[in-house]
TORKOLNU-837448 format. One record per residue (C-alpha): x, y, z; residue number from 1. Coordinates in steps of 0.02 Angstrom, whole numbers, m for minus. Layout:
N
      x      y      z resi
      X      Y      Z  NUM
...
//
This chain:
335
      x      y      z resi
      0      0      0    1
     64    192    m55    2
    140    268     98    3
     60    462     60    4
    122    630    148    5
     49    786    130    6
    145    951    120    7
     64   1115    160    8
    m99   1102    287    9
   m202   1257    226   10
   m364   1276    155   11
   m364   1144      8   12
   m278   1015     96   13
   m454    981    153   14
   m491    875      0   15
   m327    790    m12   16
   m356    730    173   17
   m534    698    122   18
   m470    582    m50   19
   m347    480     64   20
   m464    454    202   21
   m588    374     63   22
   m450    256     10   23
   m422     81     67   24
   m260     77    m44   25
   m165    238     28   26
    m99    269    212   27
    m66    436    253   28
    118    432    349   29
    140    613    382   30
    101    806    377   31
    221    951    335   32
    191   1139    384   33
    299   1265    412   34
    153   1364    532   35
    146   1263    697   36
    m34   1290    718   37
    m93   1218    543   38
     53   1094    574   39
     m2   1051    759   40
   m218   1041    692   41
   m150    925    558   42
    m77    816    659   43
   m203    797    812   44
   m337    788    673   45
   m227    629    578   46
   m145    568    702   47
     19    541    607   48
    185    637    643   49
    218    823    594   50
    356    899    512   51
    415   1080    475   52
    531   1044    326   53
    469    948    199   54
    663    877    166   55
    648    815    355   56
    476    710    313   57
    544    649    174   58
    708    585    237   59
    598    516    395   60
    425    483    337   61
    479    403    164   62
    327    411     78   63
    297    347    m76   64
    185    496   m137   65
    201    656    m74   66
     34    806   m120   67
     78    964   m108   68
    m56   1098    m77   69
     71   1243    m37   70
     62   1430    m90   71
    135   1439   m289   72
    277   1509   m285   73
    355   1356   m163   74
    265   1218   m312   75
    412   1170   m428   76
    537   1153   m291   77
    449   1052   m192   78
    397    935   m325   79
    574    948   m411   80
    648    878   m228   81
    517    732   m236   82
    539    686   m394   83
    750    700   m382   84
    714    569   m228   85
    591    444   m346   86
    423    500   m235   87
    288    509   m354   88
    202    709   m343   89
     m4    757   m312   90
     38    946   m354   91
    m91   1059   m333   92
   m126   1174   m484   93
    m35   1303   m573   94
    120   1190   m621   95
    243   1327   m552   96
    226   1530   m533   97
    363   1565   m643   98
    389   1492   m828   99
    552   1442   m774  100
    529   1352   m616  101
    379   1285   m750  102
    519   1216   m866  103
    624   1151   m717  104
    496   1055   m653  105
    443    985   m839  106
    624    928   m857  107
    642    839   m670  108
    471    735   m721  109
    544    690   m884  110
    721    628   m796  111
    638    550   m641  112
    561    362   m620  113
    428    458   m532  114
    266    524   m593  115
    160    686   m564  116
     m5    729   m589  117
    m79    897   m566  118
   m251    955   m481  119
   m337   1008   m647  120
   m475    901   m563  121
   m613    983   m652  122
   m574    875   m797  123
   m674    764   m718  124
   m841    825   m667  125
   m961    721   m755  126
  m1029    859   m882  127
   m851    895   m942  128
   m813    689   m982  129
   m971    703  m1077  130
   m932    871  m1169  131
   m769    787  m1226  132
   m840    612  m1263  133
   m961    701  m1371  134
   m841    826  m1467  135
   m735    661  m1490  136
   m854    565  m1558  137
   m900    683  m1722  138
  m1069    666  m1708  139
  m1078    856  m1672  140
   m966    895  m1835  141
   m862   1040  m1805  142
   m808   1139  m1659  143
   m839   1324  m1732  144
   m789   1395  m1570  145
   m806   1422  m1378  146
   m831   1581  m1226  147
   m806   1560  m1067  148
   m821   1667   m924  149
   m774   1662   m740  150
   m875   1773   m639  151
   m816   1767   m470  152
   m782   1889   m306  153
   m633   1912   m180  154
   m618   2048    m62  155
   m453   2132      3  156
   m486   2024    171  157
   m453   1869     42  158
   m286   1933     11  159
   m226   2027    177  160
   m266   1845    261  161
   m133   1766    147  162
    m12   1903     50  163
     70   1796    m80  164
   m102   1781   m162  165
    m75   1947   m200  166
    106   1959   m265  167
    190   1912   m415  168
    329   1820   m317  169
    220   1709   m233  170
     52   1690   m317  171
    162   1693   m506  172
    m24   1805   m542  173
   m171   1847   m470  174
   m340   1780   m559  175
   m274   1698   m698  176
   m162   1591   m591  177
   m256   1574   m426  178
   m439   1536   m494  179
   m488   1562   m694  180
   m342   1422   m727  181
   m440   1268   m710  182
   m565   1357   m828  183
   m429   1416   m951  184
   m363   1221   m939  185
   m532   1169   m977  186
   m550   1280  m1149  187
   m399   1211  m1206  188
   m414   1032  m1170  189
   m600   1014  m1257  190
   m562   1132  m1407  191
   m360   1117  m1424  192
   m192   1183  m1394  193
   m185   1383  m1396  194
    m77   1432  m1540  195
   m112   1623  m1532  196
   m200   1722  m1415  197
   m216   1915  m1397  198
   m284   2001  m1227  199
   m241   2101  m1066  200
   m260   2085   m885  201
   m286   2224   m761  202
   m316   2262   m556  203
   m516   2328   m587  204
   m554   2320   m408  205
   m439   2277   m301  206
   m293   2386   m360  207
   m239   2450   m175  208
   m208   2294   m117  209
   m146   2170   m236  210
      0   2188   m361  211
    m89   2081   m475  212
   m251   2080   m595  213
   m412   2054   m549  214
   m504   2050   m712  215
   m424   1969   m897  216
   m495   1928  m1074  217
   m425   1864  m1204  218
   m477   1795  m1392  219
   m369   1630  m1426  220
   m355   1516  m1572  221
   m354   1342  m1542  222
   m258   1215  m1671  223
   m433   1127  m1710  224
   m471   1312  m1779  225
   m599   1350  m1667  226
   m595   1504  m1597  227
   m629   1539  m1418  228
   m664   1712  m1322  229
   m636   1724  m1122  230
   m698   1825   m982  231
   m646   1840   m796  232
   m657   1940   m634  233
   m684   1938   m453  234
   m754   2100   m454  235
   m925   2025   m471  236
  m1031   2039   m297  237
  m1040   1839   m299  238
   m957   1684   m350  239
  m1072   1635   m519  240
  m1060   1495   m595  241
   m923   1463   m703  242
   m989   1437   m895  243
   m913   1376  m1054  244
  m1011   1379  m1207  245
   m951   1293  m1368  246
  m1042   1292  m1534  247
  m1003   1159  m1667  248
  m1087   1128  m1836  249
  m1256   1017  m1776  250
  m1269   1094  m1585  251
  m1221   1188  m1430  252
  m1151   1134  m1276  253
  m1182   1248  m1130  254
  m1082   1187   m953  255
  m1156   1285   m837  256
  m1111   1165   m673  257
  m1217   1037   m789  258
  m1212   1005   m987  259
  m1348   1069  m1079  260
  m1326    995  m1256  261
  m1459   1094  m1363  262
  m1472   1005  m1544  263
  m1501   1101  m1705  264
  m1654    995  m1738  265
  m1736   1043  m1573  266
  m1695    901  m1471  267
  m1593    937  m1306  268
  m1496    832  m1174  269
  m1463    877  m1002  270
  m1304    778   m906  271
  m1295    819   m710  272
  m1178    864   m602  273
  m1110    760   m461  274
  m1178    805   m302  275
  m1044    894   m183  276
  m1012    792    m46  277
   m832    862     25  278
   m815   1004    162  279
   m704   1093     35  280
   m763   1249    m43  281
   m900   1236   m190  282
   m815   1310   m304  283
   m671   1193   m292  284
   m771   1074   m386  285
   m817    885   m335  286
   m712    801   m430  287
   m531    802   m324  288
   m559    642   m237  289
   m594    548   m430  290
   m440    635   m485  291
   m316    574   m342  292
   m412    409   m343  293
   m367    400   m521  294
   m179    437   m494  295
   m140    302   m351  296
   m228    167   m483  297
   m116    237   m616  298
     25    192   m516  299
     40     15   m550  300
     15     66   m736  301
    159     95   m866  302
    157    286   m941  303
    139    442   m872  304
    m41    513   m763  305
   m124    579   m890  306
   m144    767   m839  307
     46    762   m819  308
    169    905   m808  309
    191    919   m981  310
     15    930   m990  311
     m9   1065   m853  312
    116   1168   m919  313
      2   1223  m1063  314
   m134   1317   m963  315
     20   1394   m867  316
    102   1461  m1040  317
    m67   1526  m1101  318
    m70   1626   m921  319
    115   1675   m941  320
     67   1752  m1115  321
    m73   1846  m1071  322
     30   1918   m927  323
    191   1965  m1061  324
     76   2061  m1167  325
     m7   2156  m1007  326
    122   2168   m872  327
    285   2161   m957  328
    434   2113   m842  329
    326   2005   m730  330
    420   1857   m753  331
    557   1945   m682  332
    475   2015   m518  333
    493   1957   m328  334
    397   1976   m197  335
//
């Protein structure tokens, strides 16, 4: 059985705790935090030993996968250090904050016996498996295009509470990066790799406290040639639902939490969400426990997991060009 250790016990470690809880083919070994009060909840709520550098638990814990559900900036390090020692990675989304430590990271996965899958878990809500089963089945003929919007609000509290949200050097971005990702990830996986996109981000709301945007759009072409438009803020007075829309030749597919598939004949299909049933946040998704379910079975397969770091890496260069053509130099910044 998968000896698994979790490093970094904040606010979406919930569902990682919550996934290997629900396993009988997992046993979690060990916590790392470098704050001694999440460290000290984590480990009275486990009841598995605590460390406060994540070299120590490795060294002492040896675990044979390690998640990691730590602020951005401290991703590709982390994971690089696993994957150097041959401990498979559960690495929270985006890949890395930088498109270097990005690149870093890509190359240790590639070199190491090791495997890594990222938390792009919304691949696989129910309605999304169905909007790609049906776009890859040609029945719909084809994909003329997509929008998708995030609609979504934060607060300054939201990034006071935890400051490298807010910061280039350890958030890598601010929207893009830290919430509209899984829905950028999401365009390109159903309609194709971005091969040029033109847009800008900017701080609408929040410009006092965060060095970062709030709000982004772009207009991408995909290498299908579909065409895609995207929308996102969290200067919205609630968290809406997230929608993607994507018109092909014979219908529309509207994901709006569930898949509305509205024929050109008249006809129309409804496929339902999953009902939540994690104390994580809703807008997390349901769909983290099938992901790192998915992982720990791939384990004993040959190949990489499937939404790999090479994988991962595109949503994060589709980011990373949005931010060149709006904040140039970011790359280059520190918090």
């Amino acid at each position: 059985m998968p000896k698994a250790a979790i490093i970094g016990c904040g606010d979406v470690s919930v569902v990682h705790f919550e996934a290997l809880d629900g396993m009988d083919d997992a046993d979690l070994v060990a916590v790392c935090d470098t704050d001694p009060g999440r460290r000290a909840a984590a480990q009275a709520a486990h009841g598995v030993p605590a460390f406060e550098d994540y070299r120590d638990m490795l060294a002492t814990a040896a675990p044979d996968v390690v998640h990691i559900t730590t602020p951005h900036h401290e991703h590709a390090a982390m994971a690089i250090e696993c994957l150097r020692r041959g401990v498979h990675v559960v690495l929270e989304k985006p890949l890395a904050h930088t498109l270097a430590e990005g690149e870093r990271l890509l190359a240790a996965a590639a070199a190491s016996t090791a495997r890594i899958g990222v938390c792009f878990q919304n691949r696989y809500n129910a309605p999304v498996q169905a909007t790609r089963r049906l776009l890859d089945s040609g029945d719909l003929g084809r994909v003329l295009g997509a929008s998708a919007t995030v609609m979504w609000h934060r607060d300054a509290d939201y990034y006071l509470s935890r400051p490298w949200r807010g910061s280039w050097g350890g958030g890598g971005g601010g929207l893009m990066m830290n919430q509209a990702i899984h829905t950028v990830d999401l365009l390109q996986w159903l309609l194709g790799d971005v091969v040029e996109l033109s847009g800008s981000a900017s701080a609408r709301a929040l410009a006092g406290t965060i060095e970062v945007e709030d709000t982004a759009e772009f207009a991408a072409v995909h290498n299908s040639g579909a065409r895609s438009v995207f929308y996102a803020t969290l200067a919205n007075t609630l968290n809406a639902p997230v929608t993607v829309d994507i018109s092909t030749e014979k219908a529309t597919l509207s994901l709006r939490g569930d898949l509305t598939v509205t024929y050109d004949d008249g006809r129309s299909d409804v496929v339902r969400e999953r009902a939540a049933g994690s104390g994580g946040r809703s807008y997390w998704g349901v769909s983290h426990a099938l992901l790192i379910a998915d992982f720990y079975e791939s384990l004993a397969q040959p190949g990489p997991f499937w939404i790999d770091a090479a994988e991962a890496a595109k949503s994060l260069r589709i980011v990373k060009e949005l931010y060149r053509q709006s904040y140039p130099g970011s790359e280059a910044k520190v918090s």
